[in-house]
C-alpha positions as CSV (number, residue, x, y, z in Angstrom):
1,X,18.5,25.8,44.5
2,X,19.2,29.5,46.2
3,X,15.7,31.0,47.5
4,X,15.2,34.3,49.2
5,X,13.2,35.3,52.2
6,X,10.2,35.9,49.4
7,X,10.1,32.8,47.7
8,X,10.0,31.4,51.2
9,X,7.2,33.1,52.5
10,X,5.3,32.4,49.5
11,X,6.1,28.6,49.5
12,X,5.0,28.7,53.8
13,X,1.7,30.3,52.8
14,X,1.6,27.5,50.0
15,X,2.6,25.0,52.8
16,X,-0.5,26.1,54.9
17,X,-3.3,25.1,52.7
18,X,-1.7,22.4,51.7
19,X,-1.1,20.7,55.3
20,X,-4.8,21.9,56.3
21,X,-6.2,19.9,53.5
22,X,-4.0,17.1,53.8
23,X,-3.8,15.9,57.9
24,X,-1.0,13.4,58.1
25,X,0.4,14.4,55.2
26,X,4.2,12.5,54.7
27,X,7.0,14.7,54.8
28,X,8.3,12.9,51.4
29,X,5.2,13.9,50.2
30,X,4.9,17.3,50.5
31,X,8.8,17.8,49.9
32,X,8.1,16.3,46.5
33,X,5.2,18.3,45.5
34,X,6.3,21.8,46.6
35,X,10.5,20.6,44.3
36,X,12.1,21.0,47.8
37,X,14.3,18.9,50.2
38,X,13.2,17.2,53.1
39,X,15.6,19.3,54.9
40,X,14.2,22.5,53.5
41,X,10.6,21.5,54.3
42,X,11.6,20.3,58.2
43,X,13.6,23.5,58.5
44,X,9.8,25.4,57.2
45,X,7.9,23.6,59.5
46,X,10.2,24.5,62.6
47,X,9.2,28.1,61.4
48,X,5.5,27.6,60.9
49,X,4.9,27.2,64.7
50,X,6.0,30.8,65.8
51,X,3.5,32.3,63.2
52,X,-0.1,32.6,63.7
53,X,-3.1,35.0,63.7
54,X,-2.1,38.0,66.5
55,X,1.5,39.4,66.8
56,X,0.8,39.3,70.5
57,X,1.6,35.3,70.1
58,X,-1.6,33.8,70.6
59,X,-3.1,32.2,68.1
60,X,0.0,30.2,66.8
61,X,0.1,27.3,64.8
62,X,0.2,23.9,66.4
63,X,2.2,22.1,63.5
64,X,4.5,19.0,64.5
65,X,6.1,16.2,62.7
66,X,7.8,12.6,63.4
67,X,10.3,12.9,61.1
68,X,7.5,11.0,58.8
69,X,4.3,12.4,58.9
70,X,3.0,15.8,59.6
71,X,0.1,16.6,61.9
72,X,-1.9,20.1,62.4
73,X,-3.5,20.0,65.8
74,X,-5.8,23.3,65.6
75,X,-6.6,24.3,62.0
76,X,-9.9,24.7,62.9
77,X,-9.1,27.5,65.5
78,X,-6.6,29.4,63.0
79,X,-9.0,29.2,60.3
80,X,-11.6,31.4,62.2
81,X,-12.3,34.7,60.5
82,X,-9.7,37.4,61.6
83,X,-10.5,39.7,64.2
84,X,-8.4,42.4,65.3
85,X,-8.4,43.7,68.6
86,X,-8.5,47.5,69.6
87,X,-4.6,48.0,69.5
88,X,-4.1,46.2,65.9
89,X,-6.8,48.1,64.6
90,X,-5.1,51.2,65.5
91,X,-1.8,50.8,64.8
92,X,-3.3,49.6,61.5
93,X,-5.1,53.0,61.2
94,X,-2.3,55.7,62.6
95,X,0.1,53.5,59.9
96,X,-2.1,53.9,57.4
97,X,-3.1,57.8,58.2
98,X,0.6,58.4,57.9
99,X,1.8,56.7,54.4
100,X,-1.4,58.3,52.6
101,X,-0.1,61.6,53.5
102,X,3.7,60.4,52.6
103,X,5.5,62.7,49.4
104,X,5.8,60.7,46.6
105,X,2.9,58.6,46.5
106,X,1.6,57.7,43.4
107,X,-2.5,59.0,43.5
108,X,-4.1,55.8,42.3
109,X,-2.1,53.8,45.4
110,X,-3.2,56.7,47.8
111,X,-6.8,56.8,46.7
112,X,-6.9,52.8,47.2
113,X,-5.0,53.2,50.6
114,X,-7.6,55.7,51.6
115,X,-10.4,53.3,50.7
116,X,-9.2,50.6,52.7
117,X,-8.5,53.2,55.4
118,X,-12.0,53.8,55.5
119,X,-13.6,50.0,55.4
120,X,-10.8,49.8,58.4
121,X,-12.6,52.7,60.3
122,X,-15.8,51.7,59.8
123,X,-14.4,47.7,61.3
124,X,-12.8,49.0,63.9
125,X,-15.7,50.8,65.6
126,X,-14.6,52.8,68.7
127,X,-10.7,51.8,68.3
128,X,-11.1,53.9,65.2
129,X,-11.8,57.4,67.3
130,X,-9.3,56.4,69.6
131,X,-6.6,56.3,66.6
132,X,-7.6,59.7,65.3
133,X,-6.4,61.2,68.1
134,X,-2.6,59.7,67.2
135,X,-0.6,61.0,64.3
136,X,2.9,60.2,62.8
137,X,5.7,62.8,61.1
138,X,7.9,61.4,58.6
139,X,11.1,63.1,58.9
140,X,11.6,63.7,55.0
141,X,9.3,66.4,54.7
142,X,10.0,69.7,52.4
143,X,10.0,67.4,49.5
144,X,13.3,66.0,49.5
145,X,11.4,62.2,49.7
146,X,9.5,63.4,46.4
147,X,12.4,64.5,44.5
148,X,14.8,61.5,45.2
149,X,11.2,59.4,44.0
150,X,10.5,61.6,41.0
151,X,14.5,61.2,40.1
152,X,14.5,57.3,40.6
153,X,10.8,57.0,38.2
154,X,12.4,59.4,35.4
155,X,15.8,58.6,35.8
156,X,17.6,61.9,36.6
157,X,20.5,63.1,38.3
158,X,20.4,65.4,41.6
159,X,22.2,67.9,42.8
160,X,22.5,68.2,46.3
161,X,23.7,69.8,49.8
162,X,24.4,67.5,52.1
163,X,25.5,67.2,56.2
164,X,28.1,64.7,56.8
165,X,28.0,64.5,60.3
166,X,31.9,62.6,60.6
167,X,33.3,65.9,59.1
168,X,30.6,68.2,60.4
169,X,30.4,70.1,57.3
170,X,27.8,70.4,54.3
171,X,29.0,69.0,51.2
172,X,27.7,69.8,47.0
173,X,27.8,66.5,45.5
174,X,25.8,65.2,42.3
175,X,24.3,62.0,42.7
176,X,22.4,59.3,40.8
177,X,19.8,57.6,42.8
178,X,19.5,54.0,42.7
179,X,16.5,53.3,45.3
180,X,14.9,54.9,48.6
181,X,14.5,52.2,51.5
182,X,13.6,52.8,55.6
183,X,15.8,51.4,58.5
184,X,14.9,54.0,61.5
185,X,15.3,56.8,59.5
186,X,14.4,57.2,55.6
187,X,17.2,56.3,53.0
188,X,18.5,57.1,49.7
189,X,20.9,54.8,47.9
190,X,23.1,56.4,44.9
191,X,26.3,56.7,43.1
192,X,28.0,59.4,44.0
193,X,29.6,61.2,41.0
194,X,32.3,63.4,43.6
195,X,33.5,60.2,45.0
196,X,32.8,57.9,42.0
197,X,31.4,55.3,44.7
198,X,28.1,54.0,45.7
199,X,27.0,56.1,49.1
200,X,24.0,56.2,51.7
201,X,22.5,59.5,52.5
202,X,19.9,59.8,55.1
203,X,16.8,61.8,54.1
204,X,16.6,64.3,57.0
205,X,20.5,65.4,56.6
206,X,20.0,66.8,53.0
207,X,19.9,70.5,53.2
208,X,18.8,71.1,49.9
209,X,18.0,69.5,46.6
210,X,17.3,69.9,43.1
211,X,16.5,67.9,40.3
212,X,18.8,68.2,37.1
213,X,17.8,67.1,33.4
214,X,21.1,65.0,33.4
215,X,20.4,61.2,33.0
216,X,20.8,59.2,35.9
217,X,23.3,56.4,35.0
218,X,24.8,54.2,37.7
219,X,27.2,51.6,37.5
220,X,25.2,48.4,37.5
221,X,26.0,47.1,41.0
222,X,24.8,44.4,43.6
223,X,22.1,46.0,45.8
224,X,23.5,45.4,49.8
225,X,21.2,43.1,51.1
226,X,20.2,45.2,54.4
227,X,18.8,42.5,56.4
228,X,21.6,42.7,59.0
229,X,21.4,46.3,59.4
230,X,22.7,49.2,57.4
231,X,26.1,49.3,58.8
232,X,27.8,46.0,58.4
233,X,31.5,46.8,59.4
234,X,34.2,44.7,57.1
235,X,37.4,42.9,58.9
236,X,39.6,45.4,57.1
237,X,38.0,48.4,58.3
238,X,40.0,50.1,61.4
239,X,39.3,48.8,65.0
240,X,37.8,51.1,67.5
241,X,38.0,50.4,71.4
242,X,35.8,52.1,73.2
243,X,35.1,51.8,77.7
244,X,32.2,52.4,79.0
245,X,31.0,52.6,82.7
246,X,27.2,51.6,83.1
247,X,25.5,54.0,81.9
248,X,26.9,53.5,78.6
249,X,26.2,50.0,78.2
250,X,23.2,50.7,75.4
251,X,26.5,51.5,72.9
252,X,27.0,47.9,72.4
253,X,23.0,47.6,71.5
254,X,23.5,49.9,69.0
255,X,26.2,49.8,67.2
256,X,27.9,46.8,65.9
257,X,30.7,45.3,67.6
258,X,32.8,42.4,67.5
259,X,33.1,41.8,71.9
260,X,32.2,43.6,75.0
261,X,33.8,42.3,77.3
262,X,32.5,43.2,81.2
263,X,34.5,45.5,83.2
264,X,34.6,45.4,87.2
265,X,32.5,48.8,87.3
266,X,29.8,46.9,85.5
267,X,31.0,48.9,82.5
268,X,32.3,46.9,79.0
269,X,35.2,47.3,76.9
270,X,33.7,47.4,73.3
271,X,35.9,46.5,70.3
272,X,34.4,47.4,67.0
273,X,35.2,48.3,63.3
274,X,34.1,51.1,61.1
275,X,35.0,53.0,57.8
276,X,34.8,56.4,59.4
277,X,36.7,56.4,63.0
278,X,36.2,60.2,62.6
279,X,32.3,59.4,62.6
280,X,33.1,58.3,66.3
281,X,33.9,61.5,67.7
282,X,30.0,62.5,67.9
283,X,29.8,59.1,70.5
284,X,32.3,60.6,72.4
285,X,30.9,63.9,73.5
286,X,27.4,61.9,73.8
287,X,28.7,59.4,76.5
288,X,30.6,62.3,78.3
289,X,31.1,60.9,81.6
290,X,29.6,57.3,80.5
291,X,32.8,56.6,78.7
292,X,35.6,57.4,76.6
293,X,37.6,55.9,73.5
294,X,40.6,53.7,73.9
295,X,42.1,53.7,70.5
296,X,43.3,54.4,68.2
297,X,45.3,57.2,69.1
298,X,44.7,59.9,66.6
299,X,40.7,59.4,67.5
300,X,41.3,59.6,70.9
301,X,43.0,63.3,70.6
302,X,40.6,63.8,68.0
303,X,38.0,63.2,70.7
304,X,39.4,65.4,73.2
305,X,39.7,68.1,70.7
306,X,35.9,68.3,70.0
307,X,35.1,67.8,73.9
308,X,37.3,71.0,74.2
309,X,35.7,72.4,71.6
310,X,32.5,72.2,73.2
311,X,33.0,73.3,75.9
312,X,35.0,76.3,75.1
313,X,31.9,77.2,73.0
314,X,29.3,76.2,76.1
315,X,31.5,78.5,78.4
316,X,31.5,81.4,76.1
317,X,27.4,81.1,75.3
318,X,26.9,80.8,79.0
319,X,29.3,84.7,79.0
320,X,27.2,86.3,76.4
């Protein structure tokens, strides 16, 4: 039986109340009774340990097994009532603040966030003036977060301008919206009628929007499971190189490779794949000195090009 990440948080949160009530328990047992392996209840239980009360990682729970039995050492201690210190309580708060004020959100859920807002506030005590003072922007503001949600809940087509940075141009495109999601920045997954292919388009690049009383019909397509990241290079896209002294060692934590390998100046050699080489070119001018690209050749002069580019246009501001 396939399971997702849900189904197995649901079954550990099952798993909890079951073990606390049952010390001893037999892993046979307890495999039986929730219709899983043994295999799948050991690999749950080597889980359970890292998760407790406080994302500070106190608090955890002390679950162990023999192979045979299970034992709970401190259920007593994780089944005190929850108390949140000054720091959760304001995260919790500022978060909170910030979706309630969010485009697109229904009334009813933003009324019943603003309640528990307010129980929150009235907990928290002093950590609650502290989090008045903090505030969050979401980056889709002008109402382009609203109309992509108003599209998706009435099934409509938009119209759009959009900023594709790899050809540094704004496009018209007509798109049917499939579903909004957030990785860093806020996103809004569609079929693209122009291209007559399912495309990505981050909130904060669309320049202008409108909602048209077209249907919205997409192709009925696998959702991309995003729990690697949203880019997720495929062997058959082109391979990049791209050296980097020291100071540009933070590309290969941020974008996906396939090796860095070290260099002598403490620099790496990265070696990675994307779709859009062209999309590269914006790297380039941002390591500068840090580093440069390797290959392939046509993104290499394609590189220089825009770093002439630049500065031709720095030089002749810096005249004016």
């Amino acid at each position: 039986m396939v399971t997702n990440a849900i189904d197995q948080t649901r079954r550990m949160l099952s798993l909890v109340t079951y073990l606390r009530e049952r010390p001893g328990a037999h892993v046979s047992d307890v495999a039986r009774a929730f219709g899983i392996t043994e295999d799948e209840l050991i690999s749950d239980l080597d889980v359970l340990p890292m998760c407790g009360t406080s994302f500070r990682g106190g608090d955890l729970l002390d679950i162990d097994t023999d192979g045979d039995r299970i034992w709970w050492h401190n259920p007593d201690d994780v089944a005190e009532p929850l108390r949140l210190a000054a720091d959760e309580a304001t995260a919790l708060l500022v978060a909170a603040r910030a979706v309630s004020t969010l485009p697109g959100l229904r009334e009813g859920d933003r009324q019943a966030l603003l309640r528990a807002t307010a129980k929150l506030e009235a907990a928290a005590g002093e950590a609650a003036g502290a989090s008045s003072r903090l505030s969050v922007t979401f980056e889709s503001e002008g109402g382009v977060f609203a109309e992509v949600d108003r599209a998706i809940s009435e099934r409509r087509r938009l119209w759009l301008r959009y900023y594709s940075p790899a050809r540094d141009e704004l496009t018209e495109r007509e798109v049917d919206p499939i579903r909004l999601f957030a990785l860093g920045h806020t996103y809004m997954e569609a079929w693209c009628r122009h291209s007559e292919a399912r495309r990505t388009f981050r909130l904060d690049r669309v320049a202008e929007i409108r909602l048209l009383d077209e249907p919205s019909v997409p192709p009925e397509i696998e959702l991309r499971d995003l729990s690697e990241g949203l880019v997720q290079p495929s062997a058959d896209d082109p391979e990049v190189v791209v050296e980097v002294g020291p100071g540009g060692r933070w590309v290969a934590e941020y974008y996906p490779h396939d090796s860095a390998e070290e260099l002598p100046d403490g620099g790496l050699r990265i070696t990675l794949r994307t779709p859009e080489p062209a999309s590269l070119r914006r790297l380039a001018l941002r390591l500068g000195g840090d580093g440069h690209i390797v290959s392939p050749p046509e993104l290499v002069a394609s590189a220089r090009e825009a770093a002439r580019e630049a500065l031709a246009a720095y030089e002749s501001s810096g005249q004016a």
